[in-house]
Structure formats: structure tokens, C-alpha cells
C-alpha positions in Angstrom: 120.1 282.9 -47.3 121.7 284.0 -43.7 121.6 281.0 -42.4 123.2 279.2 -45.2 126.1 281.6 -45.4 127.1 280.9 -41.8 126.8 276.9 -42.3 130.0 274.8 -41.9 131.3 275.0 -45.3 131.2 270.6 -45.3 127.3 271.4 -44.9 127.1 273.4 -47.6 128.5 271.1 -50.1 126.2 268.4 -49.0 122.9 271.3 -49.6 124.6 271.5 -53.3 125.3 268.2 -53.7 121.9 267.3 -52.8 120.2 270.3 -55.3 122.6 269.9 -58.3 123.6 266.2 -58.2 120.9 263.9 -56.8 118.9 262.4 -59.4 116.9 259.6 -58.3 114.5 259.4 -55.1 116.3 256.3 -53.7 119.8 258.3 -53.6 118.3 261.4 -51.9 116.3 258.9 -49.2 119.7 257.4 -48.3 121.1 260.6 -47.7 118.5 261.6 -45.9 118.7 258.4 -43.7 122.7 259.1 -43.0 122.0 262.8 -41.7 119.3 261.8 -39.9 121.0 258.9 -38.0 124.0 260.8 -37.3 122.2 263.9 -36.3 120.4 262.0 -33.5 123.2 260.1 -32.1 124.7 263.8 -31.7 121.9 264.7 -30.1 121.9 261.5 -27.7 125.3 262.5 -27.1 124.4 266.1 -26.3 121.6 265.7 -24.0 123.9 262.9 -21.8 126.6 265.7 -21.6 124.3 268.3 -20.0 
């Protein structure tokens, strides 16, 4: 629970929209699809910097 405590508080409200409103398989995949897509092109992004 550490971890989550010191999250961005944008990141937590994706974690509780994710537990207490996602309903369906489909919605949770697309979500999943968004974070991952940006979280690589940060990454990219990182990595060219250093």
C-alpha cells in the first residue's frame, strides 16, 4: 500500500476507476492498450534523452 500512497494522485484515480467502475473485459483491454502505448513512447523518449 506504500507504493500506492506515493503515486501521482491522476494515477490513483485511474487504479480506482479501473477496480470500482470497469465492468466489461473489452473496456479494461482498451485501457490497458492506452497506458501501455503511452508508457512506452515515455520510455522511447527517456532512453533518447540519456
Amino acid at each position: 500500500m506504500k507504493l500506492f500512497n506515493n503515486l501521482p494522485k491522476s494515477v490513483k484515480k485511474t487504479i480506482r476507476y479501473i477496480y470500482q467502475d470497469v465492468k466489461s473485459i473489452e473496456k479494461l483491454e482498451q485501457i490497458e492498450k492506452e497506458l501501455v502505448t503511452h508508457i512506452e513512447k515515455r520510455k522511447e523518449q527517456l532512453k533518447k534523452d540519456n
